[in-house]
Each structure stands twice: as C-alpha cells, then as structure tokens.
C-alpha positions in Angstrom: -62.9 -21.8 -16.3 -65.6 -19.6 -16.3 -67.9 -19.6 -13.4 -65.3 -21.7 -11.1 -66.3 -21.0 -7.6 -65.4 -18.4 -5.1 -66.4 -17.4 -1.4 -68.1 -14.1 -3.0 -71.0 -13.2 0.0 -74.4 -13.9 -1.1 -73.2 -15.8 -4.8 -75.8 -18.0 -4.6 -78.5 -15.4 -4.9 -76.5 -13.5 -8.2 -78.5 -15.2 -10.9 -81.8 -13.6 -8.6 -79.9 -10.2 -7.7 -79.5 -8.9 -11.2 -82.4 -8.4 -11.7 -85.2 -7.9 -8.8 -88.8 -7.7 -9.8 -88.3 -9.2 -13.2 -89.3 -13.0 -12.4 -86.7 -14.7 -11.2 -83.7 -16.8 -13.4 -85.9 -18.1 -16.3 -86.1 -14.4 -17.8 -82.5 -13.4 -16.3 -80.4 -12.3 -19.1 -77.0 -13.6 -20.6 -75.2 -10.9 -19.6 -76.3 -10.5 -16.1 -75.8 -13.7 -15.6 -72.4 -13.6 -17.0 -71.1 -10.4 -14.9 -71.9 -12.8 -12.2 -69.6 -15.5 -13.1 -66.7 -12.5 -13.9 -67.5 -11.5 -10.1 -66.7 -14.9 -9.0 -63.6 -15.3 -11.1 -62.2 -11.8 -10.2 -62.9 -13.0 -6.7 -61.0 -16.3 -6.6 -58.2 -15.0 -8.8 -57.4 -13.2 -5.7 -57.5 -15.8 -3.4 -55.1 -17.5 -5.3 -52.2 -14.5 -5.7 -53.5 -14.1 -1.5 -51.8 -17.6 -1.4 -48.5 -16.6 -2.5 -45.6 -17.5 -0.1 -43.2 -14.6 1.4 -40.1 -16.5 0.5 -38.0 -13.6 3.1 -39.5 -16.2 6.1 -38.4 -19.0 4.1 -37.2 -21.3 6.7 -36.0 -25.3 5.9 -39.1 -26.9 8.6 -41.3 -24.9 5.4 -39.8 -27.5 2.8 -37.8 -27.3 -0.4 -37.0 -23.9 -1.4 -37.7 -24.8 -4.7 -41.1 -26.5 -4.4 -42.0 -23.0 -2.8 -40.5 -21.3 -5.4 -42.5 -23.5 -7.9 -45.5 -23.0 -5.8 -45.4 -19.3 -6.0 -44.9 -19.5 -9.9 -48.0 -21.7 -9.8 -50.1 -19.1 -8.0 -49.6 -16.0 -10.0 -49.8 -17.9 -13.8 -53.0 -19.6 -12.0 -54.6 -16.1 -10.8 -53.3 -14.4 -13.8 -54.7 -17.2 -15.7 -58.1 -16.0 -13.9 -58.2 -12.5 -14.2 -58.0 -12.8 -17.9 -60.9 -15.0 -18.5 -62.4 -12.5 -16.4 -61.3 -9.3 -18.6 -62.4 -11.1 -21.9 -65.9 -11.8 -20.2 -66.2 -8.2 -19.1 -64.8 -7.1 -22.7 -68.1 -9.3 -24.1 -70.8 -7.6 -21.9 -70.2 -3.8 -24.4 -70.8 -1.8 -21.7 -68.5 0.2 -21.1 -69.3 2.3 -17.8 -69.6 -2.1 -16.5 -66.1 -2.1 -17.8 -65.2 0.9 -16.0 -66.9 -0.2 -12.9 -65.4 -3.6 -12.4 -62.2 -2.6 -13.7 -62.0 0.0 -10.5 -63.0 -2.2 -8.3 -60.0 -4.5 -9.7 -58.2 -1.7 -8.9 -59.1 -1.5 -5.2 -58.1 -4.5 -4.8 -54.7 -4.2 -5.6 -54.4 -1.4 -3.5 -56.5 -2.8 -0.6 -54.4 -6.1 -0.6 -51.2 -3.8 -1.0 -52.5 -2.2 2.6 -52.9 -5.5 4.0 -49.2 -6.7 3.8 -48.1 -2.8 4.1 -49.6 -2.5 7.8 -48.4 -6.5 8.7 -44.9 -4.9 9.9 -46.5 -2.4 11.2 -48.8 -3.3 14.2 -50.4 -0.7 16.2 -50.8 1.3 12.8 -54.6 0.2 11.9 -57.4 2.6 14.0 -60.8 2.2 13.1 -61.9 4.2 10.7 -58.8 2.9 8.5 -59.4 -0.8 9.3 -62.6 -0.2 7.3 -61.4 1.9 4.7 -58.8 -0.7 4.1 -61.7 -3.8 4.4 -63.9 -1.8 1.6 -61.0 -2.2 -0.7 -59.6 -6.0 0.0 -63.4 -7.0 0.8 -65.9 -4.8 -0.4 -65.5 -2.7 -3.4 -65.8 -5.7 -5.9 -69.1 -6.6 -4.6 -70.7 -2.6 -4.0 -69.1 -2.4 -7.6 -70.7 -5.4 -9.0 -74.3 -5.0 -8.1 -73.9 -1.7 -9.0 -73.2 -3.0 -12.4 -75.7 -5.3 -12.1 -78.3 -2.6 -12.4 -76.4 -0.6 -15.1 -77.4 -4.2 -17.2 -80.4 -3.8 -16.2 -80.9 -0.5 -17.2 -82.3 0.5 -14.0 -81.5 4.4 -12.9 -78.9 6.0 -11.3 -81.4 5.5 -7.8 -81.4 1.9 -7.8 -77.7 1.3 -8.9 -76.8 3.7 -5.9 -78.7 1.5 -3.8 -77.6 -1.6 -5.4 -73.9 -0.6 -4.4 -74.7 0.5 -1.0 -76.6 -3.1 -0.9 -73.3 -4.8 -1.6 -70.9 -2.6 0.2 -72.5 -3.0 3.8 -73.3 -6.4 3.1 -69.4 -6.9 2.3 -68.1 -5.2 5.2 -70.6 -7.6 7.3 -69.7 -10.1 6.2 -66.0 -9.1 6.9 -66.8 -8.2 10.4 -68.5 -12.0 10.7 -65.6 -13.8 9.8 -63.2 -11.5 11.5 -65.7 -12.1 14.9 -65.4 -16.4 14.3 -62.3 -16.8 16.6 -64.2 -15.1 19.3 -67.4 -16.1 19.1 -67.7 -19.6 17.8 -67.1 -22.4 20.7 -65.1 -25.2 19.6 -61.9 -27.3 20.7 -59.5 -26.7 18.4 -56.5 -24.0 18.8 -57.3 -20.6 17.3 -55.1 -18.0 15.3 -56.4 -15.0 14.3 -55.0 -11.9 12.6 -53.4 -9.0 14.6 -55.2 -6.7 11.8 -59.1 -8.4 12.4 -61.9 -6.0 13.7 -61.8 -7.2 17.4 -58.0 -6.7 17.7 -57.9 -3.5 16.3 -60.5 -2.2 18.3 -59.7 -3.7 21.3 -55.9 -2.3 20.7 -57.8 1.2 20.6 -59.9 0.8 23.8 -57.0 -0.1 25.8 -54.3 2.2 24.6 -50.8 1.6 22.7 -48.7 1.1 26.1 -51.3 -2.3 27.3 -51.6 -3.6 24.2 -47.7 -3.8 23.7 -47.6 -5.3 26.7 -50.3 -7.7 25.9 -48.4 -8.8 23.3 -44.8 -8.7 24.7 -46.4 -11.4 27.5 -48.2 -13.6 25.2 -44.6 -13.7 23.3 -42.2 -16.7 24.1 -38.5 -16.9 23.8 -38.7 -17.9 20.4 -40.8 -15.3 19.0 -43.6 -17.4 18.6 -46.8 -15.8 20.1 -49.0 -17.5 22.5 -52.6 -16.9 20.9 -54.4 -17.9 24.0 -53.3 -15.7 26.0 -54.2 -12.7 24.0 -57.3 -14.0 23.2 -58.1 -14.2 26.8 -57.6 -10.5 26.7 -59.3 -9.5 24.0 -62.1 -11.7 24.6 -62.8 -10.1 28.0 -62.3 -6.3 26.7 -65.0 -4.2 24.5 -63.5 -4.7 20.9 -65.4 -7.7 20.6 -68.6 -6.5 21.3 -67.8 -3.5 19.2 -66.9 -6.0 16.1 -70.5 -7.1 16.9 -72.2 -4.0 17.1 -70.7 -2.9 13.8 -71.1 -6.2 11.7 -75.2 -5.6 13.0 -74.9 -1.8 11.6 -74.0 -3.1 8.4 -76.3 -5.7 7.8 -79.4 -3.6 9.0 -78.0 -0.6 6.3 -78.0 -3.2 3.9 -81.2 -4.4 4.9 -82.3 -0.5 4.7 -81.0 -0.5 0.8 -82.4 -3.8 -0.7 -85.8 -2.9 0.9 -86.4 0.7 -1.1 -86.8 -2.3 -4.2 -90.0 -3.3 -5.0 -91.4 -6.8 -3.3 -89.9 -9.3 -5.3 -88.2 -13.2 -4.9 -85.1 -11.2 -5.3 -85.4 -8.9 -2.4 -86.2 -11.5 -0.1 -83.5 -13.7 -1.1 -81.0 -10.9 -0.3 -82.8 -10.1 3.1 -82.6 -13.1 4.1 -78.4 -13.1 3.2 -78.1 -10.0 5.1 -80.1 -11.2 7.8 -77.8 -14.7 8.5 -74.5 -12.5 8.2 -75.4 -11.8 11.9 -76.7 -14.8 13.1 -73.3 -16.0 13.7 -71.4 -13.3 15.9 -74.6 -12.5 18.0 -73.7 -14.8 20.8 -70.6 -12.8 22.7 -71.8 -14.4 26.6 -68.1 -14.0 28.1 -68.2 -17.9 29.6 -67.1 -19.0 26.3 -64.0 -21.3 27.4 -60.5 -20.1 26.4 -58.7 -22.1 22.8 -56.7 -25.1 24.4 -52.9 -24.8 24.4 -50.9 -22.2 22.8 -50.4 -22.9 19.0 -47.5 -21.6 17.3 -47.2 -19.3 14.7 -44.3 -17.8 12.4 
C-alpha cells in the first residue's frame, strides 16, 4: 500500500524536492524518497476518515442504514489501515526529530479536521484570520511539516529546513485558496455547491456584515430547508470576498515563490516554481460576466 496516491500539492515534484541541488532522482536517497510516499499515505488516510457519513442526517432517500453503517466501518479500518503503514515507514527512516515532525503535523490534522465539523453548526463563527489558522491545520501543516523534514534527511541546516517549511506552508494554503476559488471562477454548465466555510464566503460574510449575510442566506433558503446555491452565489460573486480569495491565494504563492528561490539554481527549484506559479493560474480570471450556475441544486 505504500505509495498509493493522494491529491498532496506539488507530489509529483517530491522525489526532486528532497533534495534540491543534488542532481535530481538518480542520486535521491531511499529515505527521502520514502518520507514521500509516508506524506502521500498520511494524506489519503485522511481523505478516507473525511468520507465518513454523519449517520444523525441519516434519512431513508440516503439508503440502507446498514450499508451506511457498513460503509462507515469500511472507512475508518481503511484509513486506519493507512496511517499505520504510514507510522511503520516513518518508524524505518531513524530519525527521530522526522518522527517528531510528521507525527505533529498528524496531530494538526486531527485537530484541524476537528475545527472543520466543530464550526459546520456554527455559521457566521469563521473570520479571517481563523479561516486560515484552521486551513494550516486540515491543509497545510502536513506539507510545511514534510518538506521541512525533507531537509532534516538531507541534513541541510536549520536555514534551509525553515525555508523548506515556509515553502510548503504558503504553497498549502494556495493551493487551498485555489480550490476554495473553483466555484467562482471556473465557467462551466453544471450546478455548483460550495462550502459555507470556503475563503470567498467567509470573507464575503465579513465585508457585508452578520445582519446581510443572514439574510442572504434566509432568502436563498426554501421551505424545505434546502438552500438555493445560485442565489447566494450571485451574491457572493458580485461582492469583494472573491477577489479577496484571489488576492490572498497570489500572496501565498509569491511567498512561496520568495522561499524556494533563497535555494541554489537547481532542476529542483524550478520544478517547484513552476508548482507555485500554476496554483494561480486558475483563480486569476474573476471578470464579473461570468454567467450564474443553472438551477438551484439541492443540498442536505
């Protein structure tokens, strides 16, 4: 199971990442190349206990309540499954400020994904500065962490694995920002959902005040409790969170940029400029004639 794939930003320059200036994958190291692999299971073990069903909104148009059930099981033995290839690969590398490292950023994790389904009952409850602090830990601390260790295997100095997290912390939280910006900013036909939590509604929520945005939502909700997503994507489209998601995801990526380039010239480096680079390629284009999602798609 080792080295199964996950959605980590930037995976497919790891083998060249651990180790810039030191010519490329032929002369990368076991090890490194092995912390890499532990990133990506640590990574998708998550995704797979993120899939777990709340059983409390259970209703019978979800299906048998024991397939969910089953489902559920399925998830955590698979995850836990996962994390402990993961922890016997760390346990191999014998280093243990790696260990330490990776086994925080597990740790941030938890608690970032605890935050997530904390603040889901409570909406209004996210501002800015704790949106982020909250997307380091569910999005970005494995990564920072991981390059970071990266260069501890490499036995670079305290300089370089400083700049090695601050590489992969800004490039996280980018890369965050991008997805968080693809309801918004990519044109397309089919009917959009987005999260109530996601950088452009959060900051949009603060720009207008707690009163609108309550009554944003109260009209874009139905009799049925549903919520109309068109309609309060029309209204957040035309306000400033938006192009505040934007300017933030380019902050990112450009101190990212700002990191990776203190390294040496190297096929390394320019790999990972060229990652940060494309994280904003994406959520550049905010022109406000971008037509509205058709129809209003439901949503429990």
């Amino acid at each position: 199971m080792r080295g199964h794939c996950g959605s980590v930003p930037g995976k497919e320059a790891w083998p060249l990442w651990l180790g810039p200036g030191e010519g490329g994958m032929a002369t990368v190291a076991r090890s490194k190349r092995s912390l890499a692999e532990i990133t990506e299971l640590i990574h998708t073990a998550f995704l797979v206990h993120r899939g777990i069903v709340n059983l409390k909104e259970w209703t019978f148009s979800d299906g048998p309540l024991k397939d969910m059930q089953f489902g559920n099981k399925m998830a955590i033995l698979s995850g836990d499954f996962l994390l402990a290839n993961a922890c016997t690969g760390l346990a191999q590398l014998n280093n243990t400020k790696v260990v330490e490292l990776i086994s925080s950023a597990i740790g941030d994790l938890v608690q970032g994904v605890y935050y997530e389904n904390s603040t889901c009952a409570e909406e209004g409850k996210l501002s800015e500065v704790s949106w982020e602090d909250q997307a380091f830990l569910s999005h970005g601390a494995l990564l920072a962490k991981s390059c970071q260790a990266a260069m501890e295997l490499a036995r670079h100095d305290t300089e370089a694995q400083t700049l090695a997290y601050e590489y992969g912390k800004h490039l996280a939280l980018a890369h965050k920002l991008n997805s968080d910006l693809q309801p918004f900013t990519k044109r397309g036909s089919d009917p959009v959902v987005f999260s109530l939590d996601s950088a452009p509604v959060v900051f949009h929520r603060v720009i207008v005040g707690h009163e609108m945005w309550t009554s944003q939502l109260q009209q874009a909700q139905n009799s049925t409790t549903h919520t109309d997503y068109s309609k309060l994507w029309t209204g957040i489209r035309s306000g400033g969170g938006v192009q505040q998601a934007v300017d933030l995801c380019t902050q990112h990526s450009n101190t990212a940029l700002d990191a990776i380039r203190r390294f040496p010239p190297s096929e390394a480096r320019s790999a990972l400029e060229n990652i940060a680079g494309a994280v904003t390629s994406e959520p550049a284009r905010t022109d406000s004639h971008i037509p509205p999602p058709p129809g209003p798609p439901e949503c429990a």
